[in-house]
C-alpha positions in Angstrom: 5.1 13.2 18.1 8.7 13.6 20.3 7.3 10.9 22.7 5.9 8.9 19.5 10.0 9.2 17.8 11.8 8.9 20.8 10.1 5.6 21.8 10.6 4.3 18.2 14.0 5.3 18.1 14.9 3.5 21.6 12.9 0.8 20.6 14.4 -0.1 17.7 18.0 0.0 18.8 17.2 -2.5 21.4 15.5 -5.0 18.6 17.2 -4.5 15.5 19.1 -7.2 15.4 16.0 -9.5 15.8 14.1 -8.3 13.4 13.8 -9.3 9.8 15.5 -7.8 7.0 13.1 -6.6 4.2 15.6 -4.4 2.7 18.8 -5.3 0.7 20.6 -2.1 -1.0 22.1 -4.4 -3.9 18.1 -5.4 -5.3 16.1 -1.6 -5.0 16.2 1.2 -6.7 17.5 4.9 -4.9 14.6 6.1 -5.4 12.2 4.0 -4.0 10.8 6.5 -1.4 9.7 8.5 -4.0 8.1 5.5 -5.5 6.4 4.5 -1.8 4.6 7.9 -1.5 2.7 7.7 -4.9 1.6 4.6 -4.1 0.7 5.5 -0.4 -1.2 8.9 -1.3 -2.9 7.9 -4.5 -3.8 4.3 -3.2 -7.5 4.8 -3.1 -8.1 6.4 -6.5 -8.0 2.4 -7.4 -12.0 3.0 -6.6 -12.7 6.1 -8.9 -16.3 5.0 -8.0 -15.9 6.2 -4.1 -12.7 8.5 -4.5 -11.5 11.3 -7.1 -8.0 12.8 -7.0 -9.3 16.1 -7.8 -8.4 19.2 -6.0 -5.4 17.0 -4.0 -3.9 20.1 -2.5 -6.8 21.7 -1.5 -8.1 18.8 0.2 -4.9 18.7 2.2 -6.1 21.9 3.7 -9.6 20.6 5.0 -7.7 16.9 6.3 -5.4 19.3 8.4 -8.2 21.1 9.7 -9.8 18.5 10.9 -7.2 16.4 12.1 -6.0 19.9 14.4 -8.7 19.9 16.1 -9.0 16.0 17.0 -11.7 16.5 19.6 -13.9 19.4 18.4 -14.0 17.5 14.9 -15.1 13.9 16.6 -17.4 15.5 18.6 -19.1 17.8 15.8 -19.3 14.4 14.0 -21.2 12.4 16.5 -19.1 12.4 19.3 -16.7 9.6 21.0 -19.2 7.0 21.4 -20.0 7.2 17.6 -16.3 7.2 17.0 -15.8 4.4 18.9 -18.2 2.1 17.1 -17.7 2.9 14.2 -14.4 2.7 14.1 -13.6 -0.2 15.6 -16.9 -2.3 16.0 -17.7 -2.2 12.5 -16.1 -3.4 9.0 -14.6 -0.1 8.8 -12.0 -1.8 11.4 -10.9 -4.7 8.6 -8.5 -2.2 6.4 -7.7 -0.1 9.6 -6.4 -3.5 10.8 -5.0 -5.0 8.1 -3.8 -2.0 5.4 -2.9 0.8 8.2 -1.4 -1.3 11.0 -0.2 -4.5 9.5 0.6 -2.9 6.0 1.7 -0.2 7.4 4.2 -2.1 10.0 5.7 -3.7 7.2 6.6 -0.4 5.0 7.7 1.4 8.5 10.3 -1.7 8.8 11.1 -1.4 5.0 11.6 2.5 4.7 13.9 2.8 7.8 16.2 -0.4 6.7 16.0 1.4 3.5 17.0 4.7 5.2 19.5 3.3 7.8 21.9 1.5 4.9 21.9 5.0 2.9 23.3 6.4 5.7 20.5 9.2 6.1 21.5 11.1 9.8 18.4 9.5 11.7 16.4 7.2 9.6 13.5 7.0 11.9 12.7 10.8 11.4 12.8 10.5 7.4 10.6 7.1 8.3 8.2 8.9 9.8 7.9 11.9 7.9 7.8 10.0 4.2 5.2 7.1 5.7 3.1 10.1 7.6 3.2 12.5 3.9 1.4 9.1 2.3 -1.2 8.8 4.8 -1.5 12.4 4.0 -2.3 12.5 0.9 -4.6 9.2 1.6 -7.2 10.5 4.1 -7.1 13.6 1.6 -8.5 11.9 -0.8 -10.8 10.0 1.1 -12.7 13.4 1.2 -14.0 13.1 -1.8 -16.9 11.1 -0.4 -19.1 13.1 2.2 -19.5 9.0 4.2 -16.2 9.6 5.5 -16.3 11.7 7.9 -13.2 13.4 10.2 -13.6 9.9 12.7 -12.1 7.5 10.0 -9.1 10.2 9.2 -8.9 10.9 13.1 -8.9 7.1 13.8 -6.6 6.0 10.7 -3.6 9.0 11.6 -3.8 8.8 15.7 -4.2 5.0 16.2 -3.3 3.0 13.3 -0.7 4.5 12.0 0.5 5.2 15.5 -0.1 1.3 16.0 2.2 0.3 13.0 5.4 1.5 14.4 4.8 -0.3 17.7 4.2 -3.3 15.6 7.2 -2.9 13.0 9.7 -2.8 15.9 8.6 -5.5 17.1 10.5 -8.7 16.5 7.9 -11.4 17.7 5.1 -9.8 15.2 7.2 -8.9 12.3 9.1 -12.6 12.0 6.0 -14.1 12.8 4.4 -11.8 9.3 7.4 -11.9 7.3 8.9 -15.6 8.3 5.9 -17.6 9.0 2.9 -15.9 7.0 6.1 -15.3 4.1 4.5 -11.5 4.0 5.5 -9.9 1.1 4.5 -5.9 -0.4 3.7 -6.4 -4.6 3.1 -2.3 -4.7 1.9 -0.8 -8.4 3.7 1.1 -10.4 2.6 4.6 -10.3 2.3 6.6 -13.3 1.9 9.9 -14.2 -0.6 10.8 -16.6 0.4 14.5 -18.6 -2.9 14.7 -20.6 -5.2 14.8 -17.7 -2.9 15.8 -14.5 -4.1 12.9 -12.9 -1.6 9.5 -11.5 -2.6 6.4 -12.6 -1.7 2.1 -11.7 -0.7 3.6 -7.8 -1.6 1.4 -4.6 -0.2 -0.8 -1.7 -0.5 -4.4 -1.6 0.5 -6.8 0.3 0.4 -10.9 0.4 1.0 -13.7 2.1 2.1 -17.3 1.2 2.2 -19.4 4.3 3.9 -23.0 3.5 1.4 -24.8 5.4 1.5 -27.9 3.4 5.1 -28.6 2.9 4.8 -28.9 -1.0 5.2 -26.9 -4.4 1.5 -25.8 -3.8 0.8 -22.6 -1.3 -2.0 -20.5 -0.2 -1.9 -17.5 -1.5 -3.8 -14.2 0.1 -3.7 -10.9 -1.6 -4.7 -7.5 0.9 -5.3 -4.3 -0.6 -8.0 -2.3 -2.7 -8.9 -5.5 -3.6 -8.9 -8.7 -1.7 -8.4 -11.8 -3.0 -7.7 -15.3 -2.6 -5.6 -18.4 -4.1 -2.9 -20.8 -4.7 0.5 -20.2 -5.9 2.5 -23.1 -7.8 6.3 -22.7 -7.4 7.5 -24.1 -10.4 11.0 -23.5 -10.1 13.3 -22.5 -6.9 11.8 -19.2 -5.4 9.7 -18.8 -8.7 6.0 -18.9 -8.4 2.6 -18.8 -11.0 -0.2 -17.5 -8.7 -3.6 -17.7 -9.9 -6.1 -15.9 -7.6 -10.0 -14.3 -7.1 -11.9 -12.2 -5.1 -13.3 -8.8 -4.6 -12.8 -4.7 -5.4 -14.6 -2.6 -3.1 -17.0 -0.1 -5.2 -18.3 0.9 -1.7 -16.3 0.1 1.0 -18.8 0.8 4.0 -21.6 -1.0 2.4 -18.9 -3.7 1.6 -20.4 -3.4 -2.3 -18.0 -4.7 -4.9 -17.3 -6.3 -7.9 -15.3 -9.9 -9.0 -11.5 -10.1 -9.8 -9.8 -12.5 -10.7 -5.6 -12.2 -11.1 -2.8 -14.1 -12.5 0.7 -13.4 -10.9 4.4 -14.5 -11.8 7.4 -13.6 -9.1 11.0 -14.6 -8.3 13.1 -14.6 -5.7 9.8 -13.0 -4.1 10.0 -9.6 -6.1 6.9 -10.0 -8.2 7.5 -9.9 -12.5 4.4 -10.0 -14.1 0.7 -9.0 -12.7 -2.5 -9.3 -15.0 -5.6 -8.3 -13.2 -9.2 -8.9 -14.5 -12.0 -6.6 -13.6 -9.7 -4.8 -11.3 -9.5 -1.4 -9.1 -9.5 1.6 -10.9 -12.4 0.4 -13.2 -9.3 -1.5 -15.7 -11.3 -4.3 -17.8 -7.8 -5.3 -18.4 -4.6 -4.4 -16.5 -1.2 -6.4 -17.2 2.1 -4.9 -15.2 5.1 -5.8 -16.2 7.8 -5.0 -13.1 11.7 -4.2 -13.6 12.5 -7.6 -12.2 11.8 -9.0 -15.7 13.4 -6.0 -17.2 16.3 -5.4 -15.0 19.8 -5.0 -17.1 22.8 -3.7 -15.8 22.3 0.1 -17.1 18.1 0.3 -16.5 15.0 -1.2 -15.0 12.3 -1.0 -17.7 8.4 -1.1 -16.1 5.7 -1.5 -18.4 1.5 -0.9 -18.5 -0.9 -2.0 -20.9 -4.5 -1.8 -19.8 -7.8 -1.3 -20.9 -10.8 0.5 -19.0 -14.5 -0.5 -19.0 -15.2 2.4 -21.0 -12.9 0.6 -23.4 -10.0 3.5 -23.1 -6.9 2.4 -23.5 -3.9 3.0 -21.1 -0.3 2.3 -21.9 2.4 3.7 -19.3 6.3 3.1 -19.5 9.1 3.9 -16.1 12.6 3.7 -16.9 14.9 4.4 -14.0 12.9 6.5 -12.2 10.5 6.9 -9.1 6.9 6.9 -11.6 6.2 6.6 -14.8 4.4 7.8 -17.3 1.3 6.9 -18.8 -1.1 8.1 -22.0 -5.1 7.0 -21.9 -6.5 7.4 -25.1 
């Protein structure tokens, strides 16, 4: 981990300068970091069919036994050669790829910007320590299901995650993501729900909007829990209706899912307005409404109104502060 910091640390004082700026201190909220680790450690209950948030701090326990013992845990679960497949010659690679190390690159950047213009002592420690806390609570949850097994959490902490720093300090990669592939992060809004103990509307996502055709019209791909693709209309300057479809993962190894369709409506790329059909965490209905349509001088209002499959009914509400909160009836 010194080795790991220090060659962050060195590395990004030689390539700051080049590198894009995804954080502006006059457009986010103080306490966004808060905010970030919700969305990082509760990001797979969006598939309560694979996942349960149950017993979170007791599954910390077994993720850090495993993960302290790297070697005697991938060999008890098949050994190196079974690591190595299926880890990185099978799907199992496509969210390692794209949510760990490309996701993650682009949060790494964001959180130590973010850190560095608060004047925090050495924003690459509080990077690393808030970005590897998510991940935490992440592959803790991801013990819910016996199918994942200590290689993905092994594989996911010690080479993805690893792999996003590398790649957020980076200048080449991360103006080639942000500048040419117009990469963006439209997270949830996590809410707390009192009557059950349980967060709700957490998760990471991330899109991209490439202007390949030189017109109002752009493609339009959305990476997260669920994947999905479509076209985005800018109707005004920097102000965009996005209408796309795809697929929510029920079960991610057998690559088993179910149809979503989504509309979207950003500005000045911070996203306003996100209605999901047949989404992640089994919501018939989900419509977000983000502070950027709600943002007055004196508070940032977020909204939730959703409705499950079992025909529940979720309404949350976040004013000022890191989560919200949220009643299913």
């Amino acid at each position: 981990m010194k080795k790991l910091l220090l060659f962050i640390s060195i590395s990004s004082m030689v390539l700051a300068q080049e590198l894009p700026t995804l954080y502006e201190s006059k457009e986010d909220d103080l306490l966004f970091p808060v905010t970030y680790y919700f969305n990082s450690a509760f990001d797979v209950i969006q598939n309560p069919y694979y996942f349960s948030q149950s017993d979170f701090r007791s599954k910390h326990k077994t993720l850090f036994k495993r993960i302290g013992s790297p070697d005697h845990s991938i060999k008890r679960d098949g050994g190196y050669k079974k690591f190595f497949k299926d880890e990185f010659l099978t799907s199992r690679v496509v969210p390692n790829l794209g949510l760990h190390m490309i996701g993650g690159a682009y949060d790494n950047l964001y959180l130590y910007q973010y850190f560095k213009e608060k004047n925090y002592s050495n924003p690459m420690v509080y990077t690393i320590a808030l970005s590897y806390l998510g991940h935490f609570g992440n592959e803790a949850l991801e013990l819910t299901n016996s199918n994942i097994t200590s290689h993905d959490n092994i594989a996911d902490l010690f080479v993805f995650d690893v792999l996003s720093f590398y790649l957020a300090f980076n200048p080449k990669v991360m103006n080639f993501l942000v500048d040419d592939l117009q990469m963006k992060a439209w997270h949830l809004q996590p809410m707390y729900l009192p009557n059950k103990s349980d967060m709700t509307n957490a998760g990471l996502n991330y899109i991209f909007r490439p202007d390949l055709f030189k017109s109002k019209m752009k493609p339009f791909v959305f990476m997260g829990m669920q994947n999905l693709l479509g076209l985005s209309y800018e109707f005004r300057q920097k102000q965009f209706i996005t209408g796309a479809f795809g697929m929510a993962l029920t079960d991610p190894l057998e690559q088993k899912g179910k149809f979503v369709s989504a509309l979207f409506d950003d500005k000045d790329d911070f996203l306003s307005t996100s209605l999901y059909l047949n989404g992640t965490e089994d919501y018939r209905v989900r419509l977000n409404i983000y502070p950027e349509l709600f943002n007055f001088e004196t508070f940032k209002l977020g909204l939730l109104v959703g409705q499950k499959r079992s025909h529940d009914e979720s309404v949350g509400v976040n004013l000022n502060l890191p989560i919200g909160l949220a009643h299913i009836n």
